[in-house]
N, C-alpha and C positions, 0 to 999 in steps of 0.2 A: 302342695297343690291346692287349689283355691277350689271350696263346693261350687256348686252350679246348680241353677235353680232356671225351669222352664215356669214361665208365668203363663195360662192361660185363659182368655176374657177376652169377651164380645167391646168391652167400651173399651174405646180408647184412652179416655185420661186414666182409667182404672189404669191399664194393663202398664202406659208409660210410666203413671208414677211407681209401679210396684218392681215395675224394672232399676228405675232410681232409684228407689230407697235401698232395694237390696243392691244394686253395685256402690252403693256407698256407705252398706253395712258391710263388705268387704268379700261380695257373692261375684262370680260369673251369673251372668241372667239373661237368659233369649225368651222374646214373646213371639205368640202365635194368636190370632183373631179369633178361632176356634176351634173345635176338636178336631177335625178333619188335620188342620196343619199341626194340631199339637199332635199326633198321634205319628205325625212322620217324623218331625223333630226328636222326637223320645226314643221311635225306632231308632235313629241315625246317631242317637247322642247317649250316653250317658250321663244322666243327672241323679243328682244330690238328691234331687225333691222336684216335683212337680207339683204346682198350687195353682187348682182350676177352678172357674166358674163349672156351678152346674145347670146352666140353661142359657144355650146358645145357638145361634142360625149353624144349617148344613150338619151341623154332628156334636151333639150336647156331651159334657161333659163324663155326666152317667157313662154313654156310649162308645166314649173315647177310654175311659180306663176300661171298660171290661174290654173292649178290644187290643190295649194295651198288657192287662193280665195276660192274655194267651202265650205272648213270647218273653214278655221282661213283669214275670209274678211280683217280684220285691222289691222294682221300684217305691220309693215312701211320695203319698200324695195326703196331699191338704184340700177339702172342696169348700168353694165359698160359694154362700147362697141367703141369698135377702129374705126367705121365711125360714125364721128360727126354728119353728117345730117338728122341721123336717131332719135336724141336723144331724142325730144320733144314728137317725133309721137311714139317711144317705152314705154318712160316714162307712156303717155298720154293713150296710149291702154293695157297697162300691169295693171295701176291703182298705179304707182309705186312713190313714193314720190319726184325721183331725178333721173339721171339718169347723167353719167359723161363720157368724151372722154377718152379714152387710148390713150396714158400716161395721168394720170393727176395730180394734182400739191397736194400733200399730205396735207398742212393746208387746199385747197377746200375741200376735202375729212373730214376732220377733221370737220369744221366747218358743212358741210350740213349735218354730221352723231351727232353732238351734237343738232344741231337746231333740228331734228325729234325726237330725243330719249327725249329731255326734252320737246315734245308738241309744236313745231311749227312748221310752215308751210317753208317748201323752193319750188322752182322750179329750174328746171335743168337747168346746167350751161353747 
């Protein structure tokens, strides 16, 4: 059975290409515009991993996993977010497994999304 991975992000070329790279790094992958849709998608679905922006129109990121913890606690999520010195403390209070700067470098990306999905531990880079 093939992981699956919800991508979620405000821009669109963001969210497209992150959709392609992982279906042709060998992922199921559904995108969603913002928290709001990513938070029904996640209810409705089981994934692999969820890898969100944290600052988004209608329902940010932050907002969307705690309301995501309430029913599905151990889903694994990634949050990506363009000021680096927030990343530990976002990571760390969101409950999120990782957490990465905009721009960032596609094999980090790669790597810290196979370490989670096969069972082990990263921390954010």
């Amino acid at each position: 059975m093939r992981k699956s991975i919800l991508i979620v992000d405000d821009t669109p070329v963001i969210r497209e290409f992150l959709q392609e790279f992982f279906i042709d790094s060998g992922f199921d992958a559904d995108i969603a515009q913002n928290g709001r849709e990513g938070l029904e998608l996640a209810l409705k679905n089981d994934y692999s991993l969820i890898l969100s922006d944290v600052h988004m129109p209608e329902m940010s990121g932050m907002e969307m996993i705690s309301k995501l913890r309430m029913s599905k606690a151990d889903v694994p999520i990634i949050m990506m977010d363009s000021l680096p010195n927030k990343q530990a403390r976002l990571a760390a209070e969101s409950g999120a497994q990782g957490c990465l700067a905009k721009p960032f470098d596609l094999d980090e990306l790669r790597l810290m999304v196979e370490q989670i999905t096969n069972g082990k531990q990263t921390v954010s880079k």
